[in-house]
N, C-alpha and C positions, 0 to 999 in steps of 0.2 A: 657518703661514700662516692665514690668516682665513677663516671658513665663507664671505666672498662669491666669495675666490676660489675655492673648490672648486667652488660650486654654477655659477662661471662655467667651467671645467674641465670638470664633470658634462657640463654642457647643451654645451658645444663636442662633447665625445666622442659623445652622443647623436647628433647631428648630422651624428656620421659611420658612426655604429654600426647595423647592420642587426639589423631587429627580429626577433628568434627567436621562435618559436611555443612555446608550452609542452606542446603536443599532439604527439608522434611518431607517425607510421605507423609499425605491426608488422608483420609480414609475414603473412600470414592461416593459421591453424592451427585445424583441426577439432580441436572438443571433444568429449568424450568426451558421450555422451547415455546416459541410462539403457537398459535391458533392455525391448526392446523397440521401442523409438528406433532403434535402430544402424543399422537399413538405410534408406538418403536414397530408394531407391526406392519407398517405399509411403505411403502415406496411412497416418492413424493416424486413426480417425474413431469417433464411439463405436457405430457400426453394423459395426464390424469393422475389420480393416485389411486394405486395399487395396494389390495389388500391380501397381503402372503396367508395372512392367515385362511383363506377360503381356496390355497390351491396347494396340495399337495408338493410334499417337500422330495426330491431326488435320494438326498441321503440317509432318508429313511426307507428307501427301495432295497441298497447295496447293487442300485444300477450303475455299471462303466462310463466313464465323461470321456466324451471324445476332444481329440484333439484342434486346438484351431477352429476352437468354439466360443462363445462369449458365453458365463454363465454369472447368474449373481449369487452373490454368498452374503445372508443376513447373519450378524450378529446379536447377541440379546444386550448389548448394551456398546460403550466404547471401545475403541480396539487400547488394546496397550502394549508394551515390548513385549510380553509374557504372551502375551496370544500372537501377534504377527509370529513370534520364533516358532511356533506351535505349527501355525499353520503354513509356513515354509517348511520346515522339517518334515513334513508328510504330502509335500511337492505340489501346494497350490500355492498360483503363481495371481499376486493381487495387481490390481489395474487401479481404474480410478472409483473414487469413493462416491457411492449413493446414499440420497437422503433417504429413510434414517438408520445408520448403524450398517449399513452395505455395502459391497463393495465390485464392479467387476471382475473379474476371475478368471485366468485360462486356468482349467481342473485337467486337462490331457494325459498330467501326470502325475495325479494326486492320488492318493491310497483310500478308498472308497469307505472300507472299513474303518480305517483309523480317523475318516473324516466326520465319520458315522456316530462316531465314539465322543467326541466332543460337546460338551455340554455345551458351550458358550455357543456353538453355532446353532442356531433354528431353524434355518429352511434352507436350499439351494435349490434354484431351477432355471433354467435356462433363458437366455435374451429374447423375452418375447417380438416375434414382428412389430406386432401392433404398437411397440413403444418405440420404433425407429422413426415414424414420421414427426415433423413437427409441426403442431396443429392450425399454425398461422401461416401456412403459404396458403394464397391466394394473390385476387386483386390486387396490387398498389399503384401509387401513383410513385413515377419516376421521376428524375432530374435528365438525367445522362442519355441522349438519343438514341444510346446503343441499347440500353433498358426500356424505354420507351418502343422501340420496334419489336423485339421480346414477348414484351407485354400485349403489342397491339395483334401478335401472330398465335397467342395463346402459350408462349414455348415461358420457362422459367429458367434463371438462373439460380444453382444450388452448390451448395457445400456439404457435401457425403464423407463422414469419417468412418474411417475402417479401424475394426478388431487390431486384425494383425496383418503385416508387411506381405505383399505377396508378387510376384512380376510385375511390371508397369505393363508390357507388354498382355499380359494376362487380365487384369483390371481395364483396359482400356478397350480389349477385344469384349468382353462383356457387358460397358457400357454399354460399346455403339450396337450391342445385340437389341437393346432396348430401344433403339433410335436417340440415345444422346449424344449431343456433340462435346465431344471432351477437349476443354480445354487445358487441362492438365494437370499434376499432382503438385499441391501446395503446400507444404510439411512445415508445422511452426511447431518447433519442438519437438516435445513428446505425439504430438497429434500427426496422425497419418488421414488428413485429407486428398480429396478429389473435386475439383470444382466442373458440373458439367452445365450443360445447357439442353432442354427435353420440353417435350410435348406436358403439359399441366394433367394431362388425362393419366400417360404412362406414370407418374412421378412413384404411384403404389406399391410397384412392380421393383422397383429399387428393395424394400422393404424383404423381399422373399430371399438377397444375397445375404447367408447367416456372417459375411465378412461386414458387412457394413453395419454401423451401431447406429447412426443418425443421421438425419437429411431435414436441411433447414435453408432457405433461402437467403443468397448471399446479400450482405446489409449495401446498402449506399449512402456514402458520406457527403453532411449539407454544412457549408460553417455557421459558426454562432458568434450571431454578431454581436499634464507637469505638475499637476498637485498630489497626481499619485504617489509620488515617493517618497515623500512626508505623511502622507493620510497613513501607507500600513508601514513605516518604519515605527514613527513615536505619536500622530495625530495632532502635532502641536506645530506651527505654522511654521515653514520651512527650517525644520530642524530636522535630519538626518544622521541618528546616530553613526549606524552605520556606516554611512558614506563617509562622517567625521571620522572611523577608526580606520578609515584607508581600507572596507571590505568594500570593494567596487568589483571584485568580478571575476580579479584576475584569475588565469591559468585556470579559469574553469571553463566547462562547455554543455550547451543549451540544446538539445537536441529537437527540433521544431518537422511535425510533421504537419503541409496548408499547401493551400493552393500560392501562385509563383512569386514569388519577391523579388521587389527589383534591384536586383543586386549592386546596381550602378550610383545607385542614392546616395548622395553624401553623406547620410546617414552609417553604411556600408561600405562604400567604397576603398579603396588601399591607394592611397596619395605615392608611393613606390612603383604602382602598378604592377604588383605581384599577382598571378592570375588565381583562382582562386585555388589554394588549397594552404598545405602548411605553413606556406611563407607570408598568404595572407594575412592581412593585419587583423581582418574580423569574418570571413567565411572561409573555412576549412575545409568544407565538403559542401557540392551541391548537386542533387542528383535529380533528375530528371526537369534541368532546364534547357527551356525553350519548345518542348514534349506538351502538347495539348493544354495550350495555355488558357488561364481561366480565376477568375477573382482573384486579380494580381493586386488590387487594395487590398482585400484581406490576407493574402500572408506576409505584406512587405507592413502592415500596419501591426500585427504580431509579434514581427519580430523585432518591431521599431519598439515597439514596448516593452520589451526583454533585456535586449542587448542595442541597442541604436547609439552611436556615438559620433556624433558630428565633430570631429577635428577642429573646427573653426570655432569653436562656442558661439555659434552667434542666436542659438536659439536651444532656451533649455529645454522646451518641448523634445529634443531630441537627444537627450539621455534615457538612456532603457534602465530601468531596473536594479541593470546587473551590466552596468555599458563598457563595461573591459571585459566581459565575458566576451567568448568567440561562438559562433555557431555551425552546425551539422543541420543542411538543410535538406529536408524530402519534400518534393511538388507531388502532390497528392496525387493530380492526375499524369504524370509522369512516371510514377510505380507502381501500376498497376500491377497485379499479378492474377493474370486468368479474369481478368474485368471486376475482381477486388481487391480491395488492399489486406492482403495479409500481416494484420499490426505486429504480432509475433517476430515476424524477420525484417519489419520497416525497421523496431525498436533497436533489433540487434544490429543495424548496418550502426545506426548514431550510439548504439554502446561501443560498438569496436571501433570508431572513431575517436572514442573519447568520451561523450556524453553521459553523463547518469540522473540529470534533471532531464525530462522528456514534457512537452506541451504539445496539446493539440487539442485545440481549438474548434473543434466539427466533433458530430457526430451524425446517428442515426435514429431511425423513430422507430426503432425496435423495444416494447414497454419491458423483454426479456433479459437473460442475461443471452446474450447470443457468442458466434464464435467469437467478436472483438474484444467482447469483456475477457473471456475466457482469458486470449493473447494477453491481456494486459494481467491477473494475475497471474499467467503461467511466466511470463516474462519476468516480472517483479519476483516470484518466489525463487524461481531461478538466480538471478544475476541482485543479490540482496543488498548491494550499494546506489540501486538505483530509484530513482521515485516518478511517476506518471501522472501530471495532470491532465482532468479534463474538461471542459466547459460544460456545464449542463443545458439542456435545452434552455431557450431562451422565457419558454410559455409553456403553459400544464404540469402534467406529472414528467418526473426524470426518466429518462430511458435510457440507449445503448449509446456506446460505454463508457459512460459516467455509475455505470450502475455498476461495475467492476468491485471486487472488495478492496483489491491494493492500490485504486487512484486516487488520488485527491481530488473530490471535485468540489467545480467553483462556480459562483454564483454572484450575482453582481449589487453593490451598493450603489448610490449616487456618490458626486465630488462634492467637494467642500462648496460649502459648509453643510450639508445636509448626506453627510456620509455615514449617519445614523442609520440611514431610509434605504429602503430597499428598492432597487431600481428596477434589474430584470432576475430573470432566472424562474426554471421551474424549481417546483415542490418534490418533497419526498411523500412516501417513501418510495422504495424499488416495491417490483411487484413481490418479494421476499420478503417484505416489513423492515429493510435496512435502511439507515438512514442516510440519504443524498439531499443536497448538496450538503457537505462537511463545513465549508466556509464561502466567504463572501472576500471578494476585492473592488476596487474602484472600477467600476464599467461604464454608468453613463458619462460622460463628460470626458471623456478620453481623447488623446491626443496625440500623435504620432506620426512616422514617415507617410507620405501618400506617393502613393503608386505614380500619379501623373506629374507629380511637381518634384523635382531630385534635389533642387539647390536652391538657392535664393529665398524669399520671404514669405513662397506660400510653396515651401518643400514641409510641411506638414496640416492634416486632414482630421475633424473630428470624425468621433466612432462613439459609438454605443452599444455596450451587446458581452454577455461573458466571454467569448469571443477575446473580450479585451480585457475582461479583468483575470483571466486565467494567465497572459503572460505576466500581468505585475505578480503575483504569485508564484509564476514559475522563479522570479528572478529574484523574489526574498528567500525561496529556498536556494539559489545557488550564493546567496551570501552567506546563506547558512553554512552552508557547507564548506564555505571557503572560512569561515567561524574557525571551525575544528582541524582545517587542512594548515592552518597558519598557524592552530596552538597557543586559541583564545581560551581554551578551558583544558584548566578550572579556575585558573587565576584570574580568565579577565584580560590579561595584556598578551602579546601576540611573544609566544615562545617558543624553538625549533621542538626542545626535548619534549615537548607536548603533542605533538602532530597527532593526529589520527583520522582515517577516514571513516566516515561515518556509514550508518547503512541508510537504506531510504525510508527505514520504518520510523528509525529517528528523525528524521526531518519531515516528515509525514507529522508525528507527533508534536515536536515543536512549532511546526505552524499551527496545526490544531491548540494546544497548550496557551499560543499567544493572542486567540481569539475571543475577543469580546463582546457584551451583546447588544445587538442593536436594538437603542431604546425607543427608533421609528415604528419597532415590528413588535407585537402583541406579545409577550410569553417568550419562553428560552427555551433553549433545545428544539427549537418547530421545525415542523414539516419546511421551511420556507427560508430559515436562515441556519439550519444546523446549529453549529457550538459559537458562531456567529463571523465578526468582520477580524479580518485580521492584524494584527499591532506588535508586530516583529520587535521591537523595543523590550516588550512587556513580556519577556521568555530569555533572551540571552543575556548572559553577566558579559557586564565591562568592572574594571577594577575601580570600587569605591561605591558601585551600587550597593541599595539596601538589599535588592530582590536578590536573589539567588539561586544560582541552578544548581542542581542535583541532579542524574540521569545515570538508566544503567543498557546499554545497547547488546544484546546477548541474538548472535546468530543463529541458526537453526542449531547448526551443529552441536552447540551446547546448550538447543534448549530442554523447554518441559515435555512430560510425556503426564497419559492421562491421571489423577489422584496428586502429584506432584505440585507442591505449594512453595516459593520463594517467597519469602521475607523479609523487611527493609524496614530499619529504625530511623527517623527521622526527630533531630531536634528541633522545633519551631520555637521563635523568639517569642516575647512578649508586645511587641508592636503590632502595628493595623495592617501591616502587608500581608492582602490574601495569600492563601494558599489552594494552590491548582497541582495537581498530580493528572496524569494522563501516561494512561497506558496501549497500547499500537501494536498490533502485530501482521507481520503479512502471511495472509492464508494460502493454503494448499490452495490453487484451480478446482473450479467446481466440474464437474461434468455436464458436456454440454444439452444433455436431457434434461438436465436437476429443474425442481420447480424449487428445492429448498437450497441455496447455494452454499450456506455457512458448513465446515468444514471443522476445523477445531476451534472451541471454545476455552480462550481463559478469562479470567473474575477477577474484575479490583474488588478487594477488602480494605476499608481503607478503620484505622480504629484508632480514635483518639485517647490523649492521656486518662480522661475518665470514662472510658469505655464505651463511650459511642460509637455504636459505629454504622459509614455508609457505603452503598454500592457504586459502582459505578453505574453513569445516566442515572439514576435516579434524583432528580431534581425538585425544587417547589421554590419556582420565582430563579431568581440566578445561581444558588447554591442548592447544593448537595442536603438530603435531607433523610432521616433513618427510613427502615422501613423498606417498601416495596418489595419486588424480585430480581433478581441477578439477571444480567441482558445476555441474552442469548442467543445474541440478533448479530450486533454490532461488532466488529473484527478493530473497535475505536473505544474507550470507554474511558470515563472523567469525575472526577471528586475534584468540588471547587469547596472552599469554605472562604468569607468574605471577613471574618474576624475573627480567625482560628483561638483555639485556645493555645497557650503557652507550656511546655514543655516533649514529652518524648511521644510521635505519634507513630504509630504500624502502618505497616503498608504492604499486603498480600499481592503474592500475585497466585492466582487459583489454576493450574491446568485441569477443568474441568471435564474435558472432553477431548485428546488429540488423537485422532482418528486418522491422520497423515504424516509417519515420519515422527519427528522430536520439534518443538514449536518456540521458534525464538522469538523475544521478541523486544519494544523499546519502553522505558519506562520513562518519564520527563517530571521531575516537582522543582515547582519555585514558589517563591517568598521570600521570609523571615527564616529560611532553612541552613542546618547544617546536619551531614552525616553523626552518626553516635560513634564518636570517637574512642579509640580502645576496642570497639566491640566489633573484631574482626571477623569473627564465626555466623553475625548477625542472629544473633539469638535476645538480641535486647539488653544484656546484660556483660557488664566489662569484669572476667575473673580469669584464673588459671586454664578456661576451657580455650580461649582465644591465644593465648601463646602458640600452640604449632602454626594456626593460623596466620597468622603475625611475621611471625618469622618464616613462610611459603614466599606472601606476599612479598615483603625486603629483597628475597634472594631470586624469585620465579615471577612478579607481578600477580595481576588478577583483573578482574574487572573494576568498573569505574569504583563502584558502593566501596567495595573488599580496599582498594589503594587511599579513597578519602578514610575510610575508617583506620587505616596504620598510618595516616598522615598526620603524625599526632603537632608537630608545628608547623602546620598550615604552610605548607611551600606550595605545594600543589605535587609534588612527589613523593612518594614512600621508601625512605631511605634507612643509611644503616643513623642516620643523625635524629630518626624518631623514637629511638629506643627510650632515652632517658625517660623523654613524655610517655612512652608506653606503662616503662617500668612501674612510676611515680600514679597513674592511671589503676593500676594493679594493686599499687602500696593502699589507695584511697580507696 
C-alpha cells in the first residue's frame, strides 16, 4: 500500500493511542555519600560539623519564628516537588541549601503548627553565631602592596554576606560601629555581600549581627603559569580536523579574565585601525586598560593562545586555537571591586558582550570552596549557555577556583612528542573528595604573542604553566560550539536547518568525553590527570566517520527531580570503536559555609545487551568495570568500554537526589552508535505505545534522543517523509 495510507493509519491509531511519558518514576534510593557525609543528621559546615541530633529542635516547641531571621530547616532525606509545595504552602520561605538534607530559611511567616505537623521535617533552629566565622582567617602572605600593608598593620580584608537586604545606609553605619572600614557592597547575584576592612582582633564581633550569614577573607588572585593544535584536535602530526572543516572561530567570543595584553601585537591588532570595540577585527571589549598594569606576558600570552591571528601568516606560532574568534577582555587589576574581584559580575560584563566560553588563568591558594568558586557555579547555573575554565594551580593539591563544581579545570601535559607525560598542574582531590583537575591540555612547550616583541621575528615567547594549556582548551571548546552553531549535527556536514546553541554543560562534557589517558601517568581516573588529555577529534562527527555522536542537552527547566530516571536505548555496532558515554550537569551553588559542596546528585546506569551493568567512575585500568558504588561526589560521571559488545545498550540517567530546583543536564555517547530507531517513547521497545509519540515529535519536535528516534531515513530531521520507515518499523 501507498505512504498516504499508512500516514492515514498512523494518525487514525494516534488518535486513539495514549501518550506515554518518557520519563519513569523510580522508586527513591539513598546513595551512598562520601566519608564523612553518611550521617543525614549533622550539618557539614566548614566551621565544623554539627550534630542536630544533640540540640533541640524549635518545631517541636510550637515557639513563634521571627521575622528577618536566618533559621535552618533539616530534612529526613531529599527534598522533592511534593515537599518544596508543602512547605511553601504553609509560608516558609527556602534560601540556600546545606549539607546534609538542609536548607536556610526565612520562617517569619510560616505556620508553626502546620510546620510542626510535618513528618519529613526533623529539626529547625536557628543560624547559629558560632557558624558565621570562617575558620582560616589568619596570617597569609600577600602579593598586592595594598594586602601586604593590611597584613603588616594587623587589619584584614573580608567578604561578609548577609541574610537579607537591608539600607546600605543602615549596614555601613553599623559596620564602621565596629571600627571597619567599608569599602562597599558587592552583589553577584543572588548573594548580598559587603566587603570591609578591620582590626583581626574585632573580626568576632561581626558574628553577633543575626543579618549576616558568613565572613571569610577576601581571596587574591596569582597567574598560573604551534604544536598545540594538532596535539588536542586529532594527535597526529599537523593534521587539524577541525581547522580542515573551516571551524576556526568565527562569530564566536572568548571571554578572558588576566592581567594586561598588549593589544597592539600584531597578533591583535586591526590593520583598519578600528579602535577597539565592535568594528574591531579581534578586541571587542577591553576594560581596565592601562589601570595598574602588571604581568602584561601573561595575559597578552593567553590570549595569544586562544584567539591570536597574525594577518600576515608569517609565523604559525601565532594562530590561537580558535584565531577568528574575537575577544572580551578584563585586566584583572583594573577591575577591582572593593580590592577584589567579584567573578560573579566580571563574568557577566563578557556574557553581555557576547561571550559564553570564559578563561582564566589565575587563581588562589584557598584549599576551600570560597566566594569565587561560589561565583563561578552561581554564574554557570544561571546563564546555562555558558562554560568557565580554570587553570589549576601549577603544584600540590587544587584549590580556589578551580575547585568550583561548574568549571572545567585544566592541567597541563608536555608537547610533542611526549604529550603522553605529564608536565605541570596540581592533584585532586578538592577538600570535598571531588575530582580536579578534569582534563589536561599542552602546557609546557608553549608558544605565543609576547608582550615585549609585537612584530617581526621574535614577536613570540615561550611559556610553560596551565596558565597555557587552559587557553588551548578554552579555544577547542569555542569550536565546539561553533560545531553546533553552524549545524554540524547530526549529519556531520555544516547545515542552516540544524543550528542550535548548545548549553555549557554540553561542551563541558564533550571535552571531558574526548579525553584520553595518559599512558606517561600511572592508572586512570587519578588524582593527577582526571579523565585525562584532551583529543577534540575523538567526540565530534564529521560526515563519513566511523565514531559517532549521540547526545541529549536538557536545561534545567525541563529537567529531573528527585526518584526520576530518564532512559536511552542505544544501538552499538559490531566493530572495535570504543564506546564512551559521559554524563554532565551543572550544579546549584553551594553555600558559602558548606564543607560538603555537592548539591544534587544524578547516577549513570549504564547496561549492556547482556545485562551487565556499570556505574559511572567506576573504573579498573581505562574502562568501566561492574560493581562498586554510585559517585556521589562528582557533578561529571563516565562509562567507557574499549570493545563494547554488539547490539542494544541502556543508558539511565538516575535523579538520585535534587535538592535544588528540577536538574538539567548533558548527556554525550560515541562510537559504533546509533539511536533505536522507531522507538520514540524510549522504552526499548518499537510497538503501538510509540505512535502518539512519534507523531508529537513530526508535528511539535523534541529533544535531540526523541527526533533521532522518529528519524527513521537518516536525514538528520524528523519529518512527515519518516512515516513509511516508521510504519514498516511497526509492521516488523
Amino acid at each position: 500500500m501507498g505512504a498516504t495510507f499508512y500516514r492515514v493509519t498512523l494518525l487514525t491509531l494516534w488518535a486513539c493511542a495514549a501518550i506515554v511519558s518518557a520519563t519513569s518514576a523510580a522508586a527513591y534510593a539513598q546513595a551512598p555519600v562520601p566519608d564523612g557525609a553518611r550521617d543525614h543528621t549533622k550539618l557539614l559546615l566548614r566551621t565544623g560539623t554539627v550534630d542536630l541530633a544533640s540540640r533541640p529542635s524549635l518545631h517541636r516547641t510550637g515557639a513563634a519564628y521571627e521575622a528577618d531571621t536566618p533559621y535552618v530547616i533539616h530534612l529526613d532525606g531529599p527534598m522533592t516537588p511534593e515537599r518544596r509545595a508543602a512547605l511553601e504552602a504553609v509560608g516558609v520561605v527556602l534560601q540556600q541549601y546545606l549539607p546534609m538534607h538542609a536548607y536556610l530559611a526565612d520562617l517569619g511567616k510560616a505556620d508553626p503548627d502546620a510546620l510542626a505537623a510535618m513528618e519529613f521535617v526533623d529539626w529547625i533552629g536557628a543560624f547559629d553565631p558560632a557558624w558565621k566565622l570562617s575558620p582560616d582567617i589568619g596570617p597569609r602572605t600577600f602579593r598586592e602592596p595594598d594586602r601586604q600593608a593590611l597584613e603588616r598593620g594587623g587589619r584584614k580584608r573580608l567578604i561578609a554576606e548577609y541574610f537579607t537586604d537591608a539600607p546600605q545606609s543602615r549596614i555601613r553605619r553599623d559596620l564602621e560601629k565596629l571600627g571597619a572600614k567599608v569599602r562597599g557592597p558587592s552583589r553577584a547575584g543572588d548573594r548580598r555581600q559587603w566587603i570591609v576592612e578591620m582590626d583581626q582582633a574585632r573580626i568576632a564581633a561581626l558574628t553577633q549581627d543575626k543579618r549576616i550569614l558568613f565572613v571569610e577573607e577576601a581571596p587574591e588572585a596569582e597567574p598560573r603559569n604551534a604544536s598545540s593544535s594538532w596535539i588536542i584536535q586529532s594527535n597526529t602530526s599537523n593534521y587539524r580536523p577541525l581547522w580542515d572543516a573551516g571551524l576556526l572561530g568565527q562569530g564566536q567570543i572568548i571571554g578572558i579574565i588576566d592581567w594586561d595584553m598588549r593589544a597592539d601585537h600584531c597578533a591583535f591588532e586591526d590593520p583598519d585601525g578600528h579602535p577597539i570595540g565592535p568594528l574591531h577585527r579581534k578586541i571587542l571589549a577591553y576594560y581596565g586598560m592601562g589601570i595598574n598594569p602588571g604581568f602584561g606576558y601573561h595575559g597578552t600570552h593567553v590570549a595569544g593562545v586562544v584567539a591570536a591571528d597574525e594577518l600576515a601568516n608569517t609565523n604559525p606560532e601565532l594562530k590561537g586555537m580558535a584565531y577568528k574568534s574575537k575577544i572580551v577582555f578584563q585586566h584583572y587589576n583594573g577591575v577591582l571591586e572593593g580590592g577584589t574581584l567579584n567573578v560573579f559580575n566580571r563574568l557577566t560584563i563578557a556574557h553581555d558582550d557576547g561571550a559564553r566560553v570564559h578563561n582564566n588563568s589565575w587563581g588562589n591558594n584557598d584549599f576551600f570552596y570560597n566566594a569565587w568558586a561560589r561565583d563561578i557555579d552561581l554564574f554557570t547555573h544561571t546563564n546555562e549557555e555558558d562554560l568557565v575554565l580554570v587553570a589549576v594551580i601549577n603544584g600540590g593539591q587544587v584549590r580556589a577556583p578551580e575547585n568550583a563544581k561548574n568549571c572545567l579545570a585544566v592541567s597541563g601535559s608536555r608537547d610533542a612528542p611526549n604529550q603522553h607525560q605529564h608536565c605541570v598542574g596540581g592533584s585532586g582531590p578538592t577538600a570535598d573528595g571531588r575530582q580536579k583537575p578534569e582534563v589536561l591540555g599542552v602546557a609546557c612547550g608553549s608558544r605565543s604573542a609576547d608582550v615585549n616583541n609585537i612584530c617581526g621575528n621574535s614577536d613570540t615567547g615561550f611559556g610553560g604553566g596551565t596558565s597555557y594549556a587552559t587557553p588551548g582548551v578554552s579555544g577547542m571548546a569555542i569550536l565546539m560550539r561553533q560545531y553546533f552553531m553552524e549545524g554540524f549535527f547530526p549529519t556531520g556536514a555544516a547545515n542552516p536547518l540544524h543550528v542550535f546553541i548548545p548549553s555549557g554543560a554540553l561542551l563541558k562534557a564533550l571535552i571531558v568525553n574526548s579525553a584520553v589517558d595518559m599512558s606517561g601517568v600511572a592508572g586512570y581516573f587519578t588524582a593527577t590527570e582526571g579523565w585525562g588529555r584532551i583529543l577534540t577529534y575523538d567526540t565530534l562527527y564529521f560526515a563519513g566517520d566511523v565514531r559517532r555522536l549521540l547526545l541529549e542537552d536538557i536545561r534545567h527547566a525541563d529537567g529531573l527531580s528527585t526518584g526520576q530516571t530518564e532512559s536511552y536505548y542505544v544501538s552499538v555496532g559490531p566493530g572495535a570503536t570504543p564506546l564512551k558515554i559521559t554524563l554532565n550537569w551543572t550544579d546549584a551553588p553551594a553555600a558559602v559555609m558548606a564543607a560538603f559542596t555537592p548539591i544534587n546528585n544524578l547516577d549513570l546506569v549504564v547496561t549492556s545487551p547482556t545485562a551487565v551493568v556499570y556505574k559511572g567512575n567506576v573504573f579498573s585500568g581505562t574502562q568501566s568495570t561492574t560493581g562498586g558504588a554510585a559517585d556521589a561526589v562528582n557533578n561529571l560521571e563516565q562509562v567507557h568500554r574499549t570493545t563494547p559488545a554488539s547490539g542494544i545498550w541502556r543508558i539511565d540517567v538516575n535523579a538520585t537526589a535534587v535538592n535544588v530546583g528540577t536538574q538539567g543536564y548533558a548527556l554525550v555517547v560515541t562510537g559504533d552508535v546509533d539511536c533505536l530507531r522507531g522507538d520514540v517513547n524510549g522504552d526499548g521497545i518499537v510497538n503501538g505505545e510509540d505512535i502518539g509519540p512519534f507523531v508529537r515529535v513530526i508535528l511539535e519536535g523534541g529533544t535531540f534522543f526523541q527526533r533521532c528516534t522518529a528519524d527513521m531515513n537518516i536525514s538528520g530531521e524528523a519529518d512527515v517523509l519518516d512515516v513509511d520507515g516508521f510504519v514498516a518499523a511497526l509492521l516488523n
